[in-house]
MDAnalysis code that builds the backbone (N, CA, C; Angstrom):
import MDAnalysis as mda
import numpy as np

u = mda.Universe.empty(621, n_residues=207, atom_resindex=np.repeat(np.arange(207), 3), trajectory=True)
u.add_TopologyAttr("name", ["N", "CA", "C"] * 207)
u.add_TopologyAttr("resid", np.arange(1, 208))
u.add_TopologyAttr("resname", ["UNK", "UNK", "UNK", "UNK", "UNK", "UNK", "UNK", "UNK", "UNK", "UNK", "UNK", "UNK", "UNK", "UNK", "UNK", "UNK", "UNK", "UNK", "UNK", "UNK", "UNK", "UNK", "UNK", "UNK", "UNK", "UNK", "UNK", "UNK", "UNK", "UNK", "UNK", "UNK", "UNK", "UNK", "UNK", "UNK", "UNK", "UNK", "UNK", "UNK", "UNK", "UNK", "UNK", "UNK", "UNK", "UNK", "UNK", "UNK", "UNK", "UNK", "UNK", "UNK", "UNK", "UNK", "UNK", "UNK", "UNK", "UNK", "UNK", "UNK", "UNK", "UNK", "UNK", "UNK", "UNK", "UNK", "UNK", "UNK", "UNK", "UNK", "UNK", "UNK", "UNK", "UNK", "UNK", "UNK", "UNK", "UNK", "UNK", "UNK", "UNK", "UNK", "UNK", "UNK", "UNK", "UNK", "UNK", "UNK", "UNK", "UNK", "UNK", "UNK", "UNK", "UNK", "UNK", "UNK", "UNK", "UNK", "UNK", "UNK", "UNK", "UNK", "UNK", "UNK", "UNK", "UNK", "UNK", "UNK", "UNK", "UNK", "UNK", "UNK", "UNK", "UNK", "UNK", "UNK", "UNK", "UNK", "UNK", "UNK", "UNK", "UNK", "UNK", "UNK", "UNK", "UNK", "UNK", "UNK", "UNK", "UNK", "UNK", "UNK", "UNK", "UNK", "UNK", "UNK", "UNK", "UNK", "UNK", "UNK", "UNK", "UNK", "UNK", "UNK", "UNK", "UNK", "UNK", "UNK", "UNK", "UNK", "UNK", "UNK", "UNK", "UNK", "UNK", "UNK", "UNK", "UNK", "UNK", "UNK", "UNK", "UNK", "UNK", "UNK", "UNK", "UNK", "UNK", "UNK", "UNK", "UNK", "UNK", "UNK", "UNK", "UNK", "UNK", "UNK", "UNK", "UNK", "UNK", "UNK", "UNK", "UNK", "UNK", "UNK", "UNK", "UNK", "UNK", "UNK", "UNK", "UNK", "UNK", "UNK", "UNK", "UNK", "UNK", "UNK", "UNK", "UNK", "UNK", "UNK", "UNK", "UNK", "UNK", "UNK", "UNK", "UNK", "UNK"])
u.atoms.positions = np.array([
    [17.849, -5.610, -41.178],
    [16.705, -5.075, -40.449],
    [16.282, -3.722, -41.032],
    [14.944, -3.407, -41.027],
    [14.639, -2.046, -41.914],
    [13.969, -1.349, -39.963],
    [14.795, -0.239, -40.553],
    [14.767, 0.787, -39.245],
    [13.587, 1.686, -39.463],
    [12.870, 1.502, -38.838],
    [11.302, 2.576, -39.008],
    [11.210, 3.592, -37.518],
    [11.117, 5.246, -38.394],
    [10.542, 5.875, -37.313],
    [8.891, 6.311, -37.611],
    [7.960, 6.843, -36.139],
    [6.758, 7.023, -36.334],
    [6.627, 8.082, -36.169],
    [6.668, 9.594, -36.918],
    [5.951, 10.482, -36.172],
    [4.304, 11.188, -36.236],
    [3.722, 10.858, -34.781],
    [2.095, 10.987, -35.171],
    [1.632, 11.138, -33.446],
    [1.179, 12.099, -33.469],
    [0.384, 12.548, -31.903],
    [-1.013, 11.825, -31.266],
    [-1.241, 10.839, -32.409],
    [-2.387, 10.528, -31.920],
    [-2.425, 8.371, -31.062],
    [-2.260, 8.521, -29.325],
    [-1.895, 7.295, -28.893],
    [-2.397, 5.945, -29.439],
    [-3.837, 6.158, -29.771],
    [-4.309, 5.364, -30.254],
    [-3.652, 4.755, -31.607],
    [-3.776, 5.226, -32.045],
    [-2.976, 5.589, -33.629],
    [-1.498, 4.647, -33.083],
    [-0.916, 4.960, -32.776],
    [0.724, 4.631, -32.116],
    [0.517, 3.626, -31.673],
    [-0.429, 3.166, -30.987],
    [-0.472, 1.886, -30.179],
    [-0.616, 0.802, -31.400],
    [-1.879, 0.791, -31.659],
    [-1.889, 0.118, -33.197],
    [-0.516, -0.170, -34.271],
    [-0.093, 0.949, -34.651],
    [1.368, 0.711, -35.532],
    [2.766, -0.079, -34.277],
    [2.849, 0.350, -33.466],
    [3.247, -0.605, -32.420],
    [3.514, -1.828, -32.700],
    [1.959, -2.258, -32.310],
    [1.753, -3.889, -32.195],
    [1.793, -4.052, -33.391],
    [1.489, -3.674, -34.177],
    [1.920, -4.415, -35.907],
    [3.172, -4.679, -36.287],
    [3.872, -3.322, -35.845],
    [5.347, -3.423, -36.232],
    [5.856, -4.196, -35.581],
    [6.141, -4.914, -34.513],
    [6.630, -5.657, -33.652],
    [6.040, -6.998, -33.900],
    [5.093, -7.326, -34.941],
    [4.870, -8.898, -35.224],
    [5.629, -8.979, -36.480],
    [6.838, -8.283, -36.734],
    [7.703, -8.608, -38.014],
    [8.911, -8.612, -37.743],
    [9.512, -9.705, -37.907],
    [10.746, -9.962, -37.273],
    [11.839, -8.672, -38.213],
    [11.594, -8.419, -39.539],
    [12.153, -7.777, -40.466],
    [12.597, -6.348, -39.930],
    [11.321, -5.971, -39.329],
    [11.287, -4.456, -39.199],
    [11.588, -4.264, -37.452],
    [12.413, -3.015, -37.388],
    [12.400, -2.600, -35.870],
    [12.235, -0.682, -35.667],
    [11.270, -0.836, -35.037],
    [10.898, 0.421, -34.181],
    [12.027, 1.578, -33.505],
    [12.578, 2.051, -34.400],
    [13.670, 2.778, -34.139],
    [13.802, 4.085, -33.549],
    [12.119, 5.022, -33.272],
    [12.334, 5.939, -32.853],
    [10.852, 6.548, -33.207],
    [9.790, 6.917, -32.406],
    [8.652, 7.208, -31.892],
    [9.066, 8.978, -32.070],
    [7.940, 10.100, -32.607],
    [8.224, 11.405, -32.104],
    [6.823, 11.693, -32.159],
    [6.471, 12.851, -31.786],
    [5.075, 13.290, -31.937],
    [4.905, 15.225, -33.045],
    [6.080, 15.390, -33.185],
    [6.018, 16.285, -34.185],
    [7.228, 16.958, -34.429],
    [7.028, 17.647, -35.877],
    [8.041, 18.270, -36.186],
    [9.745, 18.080, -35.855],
    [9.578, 18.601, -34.992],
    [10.873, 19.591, -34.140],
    [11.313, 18.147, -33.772],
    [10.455, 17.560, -32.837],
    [11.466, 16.250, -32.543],
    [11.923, 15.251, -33.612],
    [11.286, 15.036, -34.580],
    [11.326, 14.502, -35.973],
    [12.755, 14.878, -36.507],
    [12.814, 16.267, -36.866],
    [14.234, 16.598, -37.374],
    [15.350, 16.457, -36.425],
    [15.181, 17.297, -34.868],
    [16.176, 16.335, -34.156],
    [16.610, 15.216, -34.385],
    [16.038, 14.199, -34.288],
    [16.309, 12.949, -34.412],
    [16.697, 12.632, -36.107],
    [16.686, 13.002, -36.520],
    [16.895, 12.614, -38.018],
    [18.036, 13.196, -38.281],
    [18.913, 14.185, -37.513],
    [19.870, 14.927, -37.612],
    [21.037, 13.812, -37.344],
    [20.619, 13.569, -36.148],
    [21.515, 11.988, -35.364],
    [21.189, 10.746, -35.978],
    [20.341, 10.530, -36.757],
    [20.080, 8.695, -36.728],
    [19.037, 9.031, -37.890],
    [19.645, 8.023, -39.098],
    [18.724, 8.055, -40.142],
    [18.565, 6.700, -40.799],
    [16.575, 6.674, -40.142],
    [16.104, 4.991, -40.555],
    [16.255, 5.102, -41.562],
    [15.738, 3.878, -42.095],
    [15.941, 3.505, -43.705],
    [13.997, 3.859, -44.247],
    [12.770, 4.554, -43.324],
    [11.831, 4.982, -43.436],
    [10.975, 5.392, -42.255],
    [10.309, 6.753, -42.666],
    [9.989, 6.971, -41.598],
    [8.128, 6.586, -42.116],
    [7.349, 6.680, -40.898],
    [6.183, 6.646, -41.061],
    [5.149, 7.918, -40.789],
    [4.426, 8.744, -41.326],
    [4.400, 10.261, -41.225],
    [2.813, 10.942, -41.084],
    [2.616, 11.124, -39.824],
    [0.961, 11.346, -39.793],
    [1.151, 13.154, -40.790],
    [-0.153, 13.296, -41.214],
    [-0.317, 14.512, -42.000],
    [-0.461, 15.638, -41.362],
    [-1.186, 15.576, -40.026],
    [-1.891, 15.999, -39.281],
    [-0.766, 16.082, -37.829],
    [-0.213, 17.053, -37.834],
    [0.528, 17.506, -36.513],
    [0.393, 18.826, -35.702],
    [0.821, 18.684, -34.490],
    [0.524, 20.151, -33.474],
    [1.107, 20.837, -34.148],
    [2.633, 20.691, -34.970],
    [3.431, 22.378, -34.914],
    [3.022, 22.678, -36.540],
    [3.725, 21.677, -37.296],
    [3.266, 22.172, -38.888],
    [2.880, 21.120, -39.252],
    [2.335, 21.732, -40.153],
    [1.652, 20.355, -41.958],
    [2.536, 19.192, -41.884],
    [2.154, 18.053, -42.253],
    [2.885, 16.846, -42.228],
    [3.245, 17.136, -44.061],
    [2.614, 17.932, -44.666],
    [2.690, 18.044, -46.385],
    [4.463, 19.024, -45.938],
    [4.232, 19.913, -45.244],
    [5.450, 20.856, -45.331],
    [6.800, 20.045, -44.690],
    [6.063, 18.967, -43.335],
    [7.852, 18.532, -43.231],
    [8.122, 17.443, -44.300],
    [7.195, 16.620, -44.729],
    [7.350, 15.690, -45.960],
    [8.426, 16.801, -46.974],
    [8.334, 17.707, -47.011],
    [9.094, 18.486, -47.997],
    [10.222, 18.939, -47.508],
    [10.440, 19.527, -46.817],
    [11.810, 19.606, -45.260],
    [12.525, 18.377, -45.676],
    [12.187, 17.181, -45.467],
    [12.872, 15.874, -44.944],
    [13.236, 15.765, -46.186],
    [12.673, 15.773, -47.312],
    [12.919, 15.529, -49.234],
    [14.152, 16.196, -49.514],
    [14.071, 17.520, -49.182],
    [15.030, 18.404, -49.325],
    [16.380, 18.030, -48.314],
    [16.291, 17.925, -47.460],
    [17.682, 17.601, -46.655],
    [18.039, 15.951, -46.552],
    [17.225, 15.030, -46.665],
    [17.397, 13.432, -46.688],
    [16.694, 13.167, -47.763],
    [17.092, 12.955, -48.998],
    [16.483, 12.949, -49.960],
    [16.616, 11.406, -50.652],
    [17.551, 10.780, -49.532],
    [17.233, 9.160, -49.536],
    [16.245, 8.198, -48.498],
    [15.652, 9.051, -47.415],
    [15.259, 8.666, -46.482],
    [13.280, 8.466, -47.138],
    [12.620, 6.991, -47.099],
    [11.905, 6.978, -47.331],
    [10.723, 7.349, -46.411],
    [9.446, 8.075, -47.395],
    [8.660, 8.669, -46.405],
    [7.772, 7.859, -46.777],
    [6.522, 7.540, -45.825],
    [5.009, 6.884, -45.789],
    [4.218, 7.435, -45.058],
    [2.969, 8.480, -45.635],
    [2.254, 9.112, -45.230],
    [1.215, 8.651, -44.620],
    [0.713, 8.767, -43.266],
    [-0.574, 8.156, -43.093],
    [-1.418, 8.995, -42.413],
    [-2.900, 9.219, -42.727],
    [-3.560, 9.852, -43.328],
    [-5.042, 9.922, -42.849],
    [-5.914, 10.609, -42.789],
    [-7.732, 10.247, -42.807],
    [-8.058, 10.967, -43.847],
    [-7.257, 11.428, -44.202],
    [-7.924, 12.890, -45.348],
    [-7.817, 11.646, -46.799],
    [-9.075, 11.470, -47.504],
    [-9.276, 11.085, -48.725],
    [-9.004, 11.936, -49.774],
    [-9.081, 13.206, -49.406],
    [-9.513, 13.944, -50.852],
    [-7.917, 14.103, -51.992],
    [-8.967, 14.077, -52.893],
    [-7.840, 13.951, -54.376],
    [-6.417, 15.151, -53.828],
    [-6.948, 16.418, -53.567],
    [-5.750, 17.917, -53.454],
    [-5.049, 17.090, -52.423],
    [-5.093, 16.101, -50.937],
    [-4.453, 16.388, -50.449],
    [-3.575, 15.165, -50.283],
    [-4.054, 14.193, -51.442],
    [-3.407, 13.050, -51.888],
    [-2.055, 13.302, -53.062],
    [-2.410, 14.172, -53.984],
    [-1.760, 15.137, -54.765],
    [-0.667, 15.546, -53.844],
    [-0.771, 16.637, -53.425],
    [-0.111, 17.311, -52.921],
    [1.010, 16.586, -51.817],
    [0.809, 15.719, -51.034],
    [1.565, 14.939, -50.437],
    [2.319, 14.246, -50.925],
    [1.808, 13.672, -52.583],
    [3.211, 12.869, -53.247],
    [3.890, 13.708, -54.072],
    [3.177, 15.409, -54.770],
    [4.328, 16.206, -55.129],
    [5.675, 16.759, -54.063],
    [5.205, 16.236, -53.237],
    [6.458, 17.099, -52.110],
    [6.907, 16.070, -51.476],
    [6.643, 15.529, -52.033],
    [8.022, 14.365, -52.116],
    [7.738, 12.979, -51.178],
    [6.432, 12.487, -50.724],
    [6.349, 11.054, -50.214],
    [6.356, 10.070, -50.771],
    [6.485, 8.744, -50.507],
    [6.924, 7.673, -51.383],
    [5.500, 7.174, -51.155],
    [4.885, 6.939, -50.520],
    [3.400, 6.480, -50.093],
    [2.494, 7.251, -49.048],
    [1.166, 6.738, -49.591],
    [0.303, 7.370, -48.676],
    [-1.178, 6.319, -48.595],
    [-0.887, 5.696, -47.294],
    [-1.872, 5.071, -46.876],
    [-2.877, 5.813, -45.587],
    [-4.265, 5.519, -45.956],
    [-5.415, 6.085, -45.270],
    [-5.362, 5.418, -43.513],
    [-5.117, 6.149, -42.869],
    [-5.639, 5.431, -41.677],
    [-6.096, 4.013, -41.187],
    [-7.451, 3.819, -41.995],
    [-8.082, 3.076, -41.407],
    [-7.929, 1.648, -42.897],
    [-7.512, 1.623, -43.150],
    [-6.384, 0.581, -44.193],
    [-6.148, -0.767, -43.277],
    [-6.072, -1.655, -43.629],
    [-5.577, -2.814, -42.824],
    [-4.754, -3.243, -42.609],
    [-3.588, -3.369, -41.414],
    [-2.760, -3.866, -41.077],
    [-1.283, -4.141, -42.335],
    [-2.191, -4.907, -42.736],
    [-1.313, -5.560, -44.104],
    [-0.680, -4.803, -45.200],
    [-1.624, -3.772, -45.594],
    [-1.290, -2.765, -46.473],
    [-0.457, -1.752, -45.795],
    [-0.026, -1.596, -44.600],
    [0.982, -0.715, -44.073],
    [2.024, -1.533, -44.362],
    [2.266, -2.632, -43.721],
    [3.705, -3.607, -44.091],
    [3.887, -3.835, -45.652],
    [2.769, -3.754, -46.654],
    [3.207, -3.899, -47.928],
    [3.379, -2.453, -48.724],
    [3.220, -1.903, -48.034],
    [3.738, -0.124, -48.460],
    [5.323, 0.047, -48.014],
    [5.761, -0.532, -46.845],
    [6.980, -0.364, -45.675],
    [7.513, -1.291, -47.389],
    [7.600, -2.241, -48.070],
    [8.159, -3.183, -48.086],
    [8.576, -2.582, -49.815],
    [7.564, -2.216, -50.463],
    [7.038, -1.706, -51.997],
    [7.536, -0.236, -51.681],
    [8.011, 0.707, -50.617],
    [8.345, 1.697, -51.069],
    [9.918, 1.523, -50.808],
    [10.558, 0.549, -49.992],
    [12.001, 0.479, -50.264],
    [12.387, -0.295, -50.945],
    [11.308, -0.965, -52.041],
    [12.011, -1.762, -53.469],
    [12.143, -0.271, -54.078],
    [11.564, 0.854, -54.214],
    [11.386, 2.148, -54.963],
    [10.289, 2.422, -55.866],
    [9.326, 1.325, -54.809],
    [8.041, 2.111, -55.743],
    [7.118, 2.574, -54.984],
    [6.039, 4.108, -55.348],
    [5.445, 4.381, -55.045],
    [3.955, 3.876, -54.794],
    [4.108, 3.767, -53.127],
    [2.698, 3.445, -53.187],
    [1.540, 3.499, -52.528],
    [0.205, 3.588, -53.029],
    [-1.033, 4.133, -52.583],
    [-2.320, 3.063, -51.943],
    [-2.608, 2.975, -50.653],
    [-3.728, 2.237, -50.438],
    [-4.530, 1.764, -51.673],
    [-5.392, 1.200, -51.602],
    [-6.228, 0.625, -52.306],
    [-7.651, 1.578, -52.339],
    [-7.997, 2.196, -51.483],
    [-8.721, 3.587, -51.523],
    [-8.479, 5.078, -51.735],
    [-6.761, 4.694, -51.743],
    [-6.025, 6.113, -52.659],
    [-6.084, 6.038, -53.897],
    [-5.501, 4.594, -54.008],
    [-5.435, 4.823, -55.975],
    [-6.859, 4.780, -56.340],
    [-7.904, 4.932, -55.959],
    [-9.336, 4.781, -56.440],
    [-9.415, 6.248, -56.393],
    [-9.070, 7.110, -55.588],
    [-9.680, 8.152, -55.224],
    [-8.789, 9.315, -56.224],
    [-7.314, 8.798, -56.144],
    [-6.848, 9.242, -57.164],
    [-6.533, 9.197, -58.022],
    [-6.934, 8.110, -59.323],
    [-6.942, 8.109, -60.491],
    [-8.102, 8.210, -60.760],
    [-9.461, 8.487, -60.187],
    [-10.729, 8.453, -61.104],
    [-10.946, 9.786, -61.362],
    [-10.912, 9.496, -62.991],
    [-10.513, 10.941, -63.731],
    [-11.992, 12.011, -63.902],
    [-13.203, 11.058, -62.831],
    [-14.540, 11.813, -62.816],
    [-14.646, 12.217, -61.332],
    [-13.308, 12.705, -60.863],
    [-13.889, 13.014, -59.431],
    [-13.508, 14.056, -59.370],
    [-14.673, 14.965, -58.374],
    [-14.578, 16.294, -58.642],
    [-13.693, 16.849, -57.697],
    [-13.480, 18.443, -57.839],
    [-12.129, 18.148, -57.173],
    [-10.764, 19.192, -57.263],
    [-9.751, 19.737, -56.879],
    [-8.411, 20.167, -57.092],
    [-7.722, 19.037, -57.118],
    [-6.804, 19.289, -57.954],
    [-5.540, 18.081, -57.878],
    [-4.835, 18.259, -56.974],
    [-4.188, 18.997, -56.265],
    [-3.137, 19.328, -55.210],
    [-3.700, 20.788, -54.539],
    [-3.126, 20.780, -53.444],
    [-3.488, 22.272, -52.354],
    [-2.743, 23.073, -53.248],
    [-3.392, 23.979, -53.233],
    [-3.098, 25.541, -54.062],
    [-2.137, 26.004, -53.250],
    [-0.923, 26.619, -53.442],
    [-0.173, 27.316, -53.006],
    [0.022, 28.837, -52.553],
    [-0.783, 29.379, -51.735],
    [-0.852, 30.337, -51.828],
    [0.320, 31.552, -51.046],
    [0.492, 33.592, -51.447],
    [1.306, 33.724, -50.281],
    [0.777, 33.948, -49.464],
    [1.968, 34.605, -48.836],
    [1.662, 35.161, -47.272],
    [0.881, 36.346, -47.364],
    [0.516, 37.411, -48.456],
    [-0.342, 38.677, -48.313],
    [-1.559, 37.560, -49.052],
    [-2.092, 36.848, -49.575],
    [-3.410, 35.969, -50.094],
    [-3.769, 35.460, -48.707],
    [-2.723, 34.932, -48.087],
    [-3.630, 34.358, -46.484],
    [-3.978, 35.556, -45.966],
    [-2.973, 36.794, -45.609],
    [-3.588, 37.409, -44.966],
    [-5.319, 38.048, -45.225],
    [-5.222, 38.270, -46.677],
    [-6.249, 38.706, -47.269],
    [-7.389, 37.942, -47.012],
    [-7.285, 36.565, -47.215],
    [-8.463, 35.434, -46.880],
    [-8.620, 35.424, -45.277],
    [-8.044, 35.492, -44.694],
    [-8.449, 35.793, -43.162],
    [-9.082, 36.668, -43.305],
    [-8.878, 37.898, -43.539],
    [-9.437, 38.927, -43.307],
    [-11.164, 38.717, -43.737],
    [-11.089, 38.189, -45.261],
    [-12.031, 37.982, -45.610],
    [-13.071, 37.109, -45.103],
    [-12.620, 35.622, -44.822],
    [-13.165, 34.843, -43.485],
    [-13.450, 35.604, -42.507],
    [-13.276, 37.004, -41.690],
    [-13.631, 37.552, -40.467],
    [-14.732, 38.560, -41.363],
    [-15.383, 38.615, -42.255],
    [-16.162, 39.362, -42.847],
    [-15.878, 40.938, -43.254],
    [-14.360, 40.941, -43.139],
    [-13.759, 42.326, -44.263],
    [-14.399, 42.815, -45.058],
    [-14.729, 43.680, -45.722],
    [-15.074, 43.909, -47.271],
    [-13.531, 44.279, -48.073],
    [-13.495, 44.567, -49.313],
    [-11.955, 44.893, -49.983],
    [-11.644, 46.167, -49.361],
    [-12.937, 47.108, -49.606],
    [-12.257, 48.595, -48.656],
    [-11.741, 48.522, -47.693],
    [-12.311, 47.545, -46.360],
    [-11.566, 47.534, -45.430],
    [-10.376, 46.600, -45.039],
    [-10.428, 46.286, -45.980],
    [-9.198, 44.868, -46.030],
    [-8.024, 46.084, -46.332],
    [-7.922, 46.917, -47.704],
    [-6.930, 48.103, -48.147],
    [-6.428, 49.150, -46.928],
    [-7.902, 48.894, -46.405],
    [-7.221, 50.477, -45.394],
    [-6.244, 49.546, -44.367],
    [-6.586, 48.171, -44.078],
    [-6.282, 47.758, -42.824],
    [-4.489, 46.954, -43.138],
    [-4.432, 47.052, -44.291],
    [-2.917, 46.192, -45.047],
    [-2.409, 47.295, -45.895],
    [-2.471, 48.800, -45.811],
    [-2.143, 50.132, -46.281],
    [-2.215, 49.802, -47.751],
    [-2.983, 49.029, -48.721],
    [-3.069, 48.924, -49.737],
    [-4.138, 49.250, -50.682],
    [-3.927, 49.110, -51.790],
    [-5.043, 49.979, -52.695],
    [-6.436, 48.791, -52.676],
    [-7.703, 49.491, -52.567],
    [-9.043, 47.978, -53.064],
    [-8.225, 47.490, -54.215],
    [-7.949, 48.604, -55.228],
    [-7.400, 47.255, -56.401],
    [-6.678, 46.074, -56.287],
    [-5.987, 46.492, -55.518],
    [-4.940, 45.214, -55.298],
    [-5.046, 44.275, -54.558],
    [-6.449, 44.785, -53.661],
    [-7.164, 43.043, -52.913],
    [-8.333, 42.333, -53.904],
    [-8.516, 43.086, -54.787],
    [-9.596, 42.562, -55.751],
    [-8.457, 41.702, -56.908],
    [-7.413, 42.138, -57.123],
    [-6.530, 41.361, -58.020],
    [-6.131, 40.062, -57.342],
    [-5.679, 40.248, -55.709],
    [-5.151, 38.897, -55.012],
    [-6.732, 38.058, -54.777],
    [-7.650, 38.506, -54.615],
    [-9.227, 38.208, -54.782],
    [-9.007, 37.619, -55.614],
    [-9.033, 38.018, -56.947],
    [-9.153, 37.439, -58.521],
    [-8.266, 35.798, -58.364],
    [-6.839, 36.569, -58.149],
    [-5.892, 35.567, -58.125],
    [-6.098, 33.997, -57.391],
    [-6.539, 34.515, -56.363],
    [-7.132, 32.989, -55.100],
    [-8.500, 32.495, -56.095],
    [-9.188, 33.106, -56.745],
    [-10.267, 32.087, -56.938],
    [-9.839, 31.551, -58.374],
    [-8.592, 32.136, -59.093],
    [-7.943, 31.230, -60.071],
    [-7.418, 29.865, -60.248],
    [-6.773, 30.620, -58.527],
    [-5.653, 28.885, -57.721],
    [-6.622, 28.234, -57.911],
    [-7.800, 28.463, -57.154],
    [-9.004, 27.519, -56.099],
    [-9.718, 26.647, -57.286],
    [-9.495, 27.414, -58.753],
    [-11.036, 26.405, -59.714],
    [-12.324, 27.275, -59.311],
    [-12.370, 28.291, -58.650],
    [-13.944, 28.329, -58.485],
    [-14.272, 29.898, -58.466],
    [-15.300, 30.154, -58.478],
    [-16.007, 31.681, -58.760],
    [-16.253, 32.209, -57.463],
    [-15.771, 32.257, -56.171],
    [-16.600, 32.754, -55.798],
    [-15.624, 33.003, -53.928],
    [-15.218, 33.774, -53.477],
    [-14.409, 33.295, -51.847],
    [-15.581, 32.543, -51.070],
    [-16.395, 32.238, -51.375],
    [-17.118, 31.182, -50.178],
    [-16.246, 29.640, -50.058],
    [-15.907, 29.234, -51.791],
    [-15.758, 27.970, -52.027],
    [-14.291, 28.100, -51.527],
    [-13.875, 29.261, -51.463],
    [-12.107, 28.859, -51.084],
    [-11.784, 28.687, -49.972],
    [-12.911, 29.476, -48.677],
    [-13.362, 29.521, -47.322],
    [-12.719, 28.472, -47.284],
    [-14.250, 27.397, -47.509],
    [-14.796, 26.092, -47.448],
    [-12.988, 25.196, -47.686],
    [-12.235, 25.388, -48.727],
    [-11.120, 24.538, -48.994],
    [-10.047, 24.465, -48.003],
    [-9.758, 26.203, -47.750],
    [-8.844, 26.637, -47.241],
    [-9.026, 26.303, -45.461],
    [-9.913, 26.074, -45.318],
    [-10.165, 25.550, -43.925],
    [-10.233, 24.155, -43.828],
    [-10.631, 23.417, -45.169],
    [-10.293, 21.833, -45.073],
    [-8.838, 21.773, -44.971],
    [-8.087, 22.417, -45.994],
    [-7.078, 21.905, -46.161],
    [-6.023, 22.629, -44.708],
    [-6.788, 23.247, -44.023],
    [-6.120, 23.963, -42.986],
    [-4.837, 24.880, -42.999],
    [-5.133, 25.809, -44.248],
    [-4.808, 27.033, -44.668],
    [-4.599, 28.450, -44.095],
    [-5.799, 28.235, -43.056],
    [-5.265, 29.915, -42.522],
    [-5.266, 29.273, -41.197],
])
C-alpha cells in the first residue's frame, strides 16, 4: 500500500483529492494537515512513502517546507500542487527539492500518474508544466531570486514609497549602501528598474 499525506488549506481542494484517492485500492490516505507545523509534527511520528504539498499555505511557503522536509526526510517523496504556472515558481520548487509538480486544475489521472512515476524515481511535471517549463521562448526568471533579510527590508520600504535617503536614515545606514542592495535586487530580478521587482516580489509573495 503507498501511504499518502495531504497538506493544503483549501476544503474544496481536499475534498476532490479525497474522492480520488479513495477510488485506488493501491493508495491509502494516511494523514490530512493544513500547514506547516502540523505537517512536521506528523512527519516526526509517521513517515508516508509521499506526501502531497499545496504551495500556498497560512504559516510559510510550501517552496520553504518542500526544502525543510528534503533536508530532514530526504527519502520521503514530495508532489507539489499548485495554480501558480509561472516558469520562477516551477523552477524553484523542483530546485528545493520536489519530485513533482502538478497544476491544480490537471485531471484526476495525472495526479495518480505523478503518485505512481515519482515513486518509480522519476521526476514529474503536468502536461502544462513541462510546456511552460521547457519552452526556451518564454519570458521570464527561471527560479525565485533569493533574496536577504536587509534586501526585503529595503524593498518594503521601497514598496511603502521610501526614497534611498530615507530608507538610510530609517535602517542607520549610508544612501550608498541602499543604492548598492538597490543595484543588487534588480541584478537578482533580470530587470532595470524596482517597479518590475515590486510587481515579482509580490507575485511570488516575497515581502
Amino acid at each position: 500500500m503507498i501511504q499518502v499525506f495531504i497538506t493544503d488549506d483549501h476544503p474544496i481542494v481536499l475534498e476532490g483529492i479525497k474522492n480520488l484517492l479513495s477510488t485506488r485500492d493501491e493508495i491509502v490516505l494516511a494523514g490530512i494537515f493544513q500547514n506547516s507545523k502540523d505537517t512536521l509534527e506528523a512527519l516526526a511520528n509517521d513517515l508516508p512513502d509521499l506526501l502531497l504539498l499545496d504551495i500556498n499555505l497560512p504559516d510559510i511557503s510550501g517552496i520553504e517546507l518542500t526544502k525543510q522536509i528534503r533536508d530532514t526526510y530526504p527519502e520521503l517523496k514530495i508532489i507539489v500542487l499548485s495554480v501558480h504556472n509561472e516558469k520562477a515558481v516551477i523552477g524553484s520548487v523542483l530546485q528545493n527539492g520536489a519530485n513533482g509538480y502538478v497544476l491544480k486544475n490537471s485531471i484526476g489521472d495525472e495526479i495518480i500518474q505523478a503518485i505512481h512515476q515519482v515513486l518509480d524515481g522519476i521526476t514529474y511535471m503536468c502536461r502544462q508544466t513541462r510546456e511552460i517549463y521547457h519552452n526556451q521562448d518564454s519570458n521570464g526568471l527561471d527560479t525565485i531570486p533569493k533574496i536577504t533579510r536587509r534586501e526585503k527590508e529595503i524593498l518594503q520600504l521601497v514598496t511603502e514609497g521610501y526614497t534611498s535617503s530615507q530608507i538610510a536614515e530609517k535602517l542607520f545606514i549610508s544612501p550608498h549602501t541602499v543604492e548598492t542592495h538597490r543595484k543588487n535586487l534588480m541584478e537578482k530580478f533580470d530587470v532595470n528598474n524596482m517597479t518590475a521587482i515590486i510587481k515579482y516580489a509580490t507575485e511570488f509573495k516575497l515581502l
